[in-house]
C-alpha positions in Angstrom: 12.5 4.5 3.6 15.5 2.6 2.2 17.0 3.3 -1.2 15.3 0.7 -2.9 11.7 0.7 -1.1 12.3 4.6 -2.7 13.6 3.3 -6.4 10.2 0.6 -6.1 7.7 3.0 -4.8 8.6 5.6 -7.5 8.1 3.1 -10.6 4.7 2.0 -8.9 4.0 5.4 -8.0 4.7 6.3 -11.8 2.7 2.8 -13.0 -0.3 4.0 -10.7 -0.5 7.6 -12.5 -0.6 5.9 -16.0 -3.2 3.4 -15.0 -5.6 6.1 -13.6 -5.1 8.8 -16.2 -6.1 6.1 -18.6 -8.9 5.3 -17.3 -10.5 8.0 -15.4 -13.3 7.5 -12.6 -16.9 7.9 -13.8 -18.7 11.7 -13.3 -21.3 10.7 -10.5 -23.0 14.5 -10.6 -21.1 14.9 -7.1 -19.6 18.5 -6.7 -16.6 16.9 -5.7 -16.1 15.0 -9.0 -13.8 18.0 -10.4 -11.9 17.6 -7.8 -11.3 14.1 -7.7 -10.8 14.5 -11.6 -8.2 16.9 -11.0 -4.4 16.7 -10.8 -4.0 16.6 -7.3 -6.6 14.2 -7.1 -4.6 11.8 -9.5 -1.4 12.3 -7.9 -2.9 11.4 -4.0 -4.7 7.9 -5.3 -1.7 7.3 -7.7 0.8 7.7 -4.0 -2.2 5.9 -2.3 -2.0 2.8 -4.6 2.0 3.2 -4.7 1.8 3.0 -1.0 0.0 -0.3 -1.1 1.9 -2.0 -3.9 5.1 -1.2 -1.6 3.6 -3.1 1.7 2.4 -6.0 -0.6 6.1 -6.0 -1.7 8.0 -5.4 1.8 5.4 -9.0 2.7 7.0 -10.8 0.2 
């Protein structure tokens, strides 16, 4: 990854955490809702939707 796909990915990376920890996912009853609730679970869909945003940018 070149510097600035790294400097881009960490600001969407960062923008992704505070968008999910704002809005958390709804308790469905499933055993696994703690751990999709939990911190790990933030930080893999927050570097999932980082990794996203950064292929919709390298398109561009």
């Amino acid at each position: 990854m070149q510097q600035d796909d790294k400097a881009a990915w960490d600001q969407y990376y960062a923008a992704a955490v505070i968008a999910l920890a704002s809005n958390p996912p709804k308790a469905t009853g499933s055993p696994l809702d703690d751990l999709n609730n939990s911190t790990m679970g933030l930080a893999n869909r927050a570097a999932g939707l980082a990794d996203l945003m950064l292929e919709q940018r390298r398109k561009r």
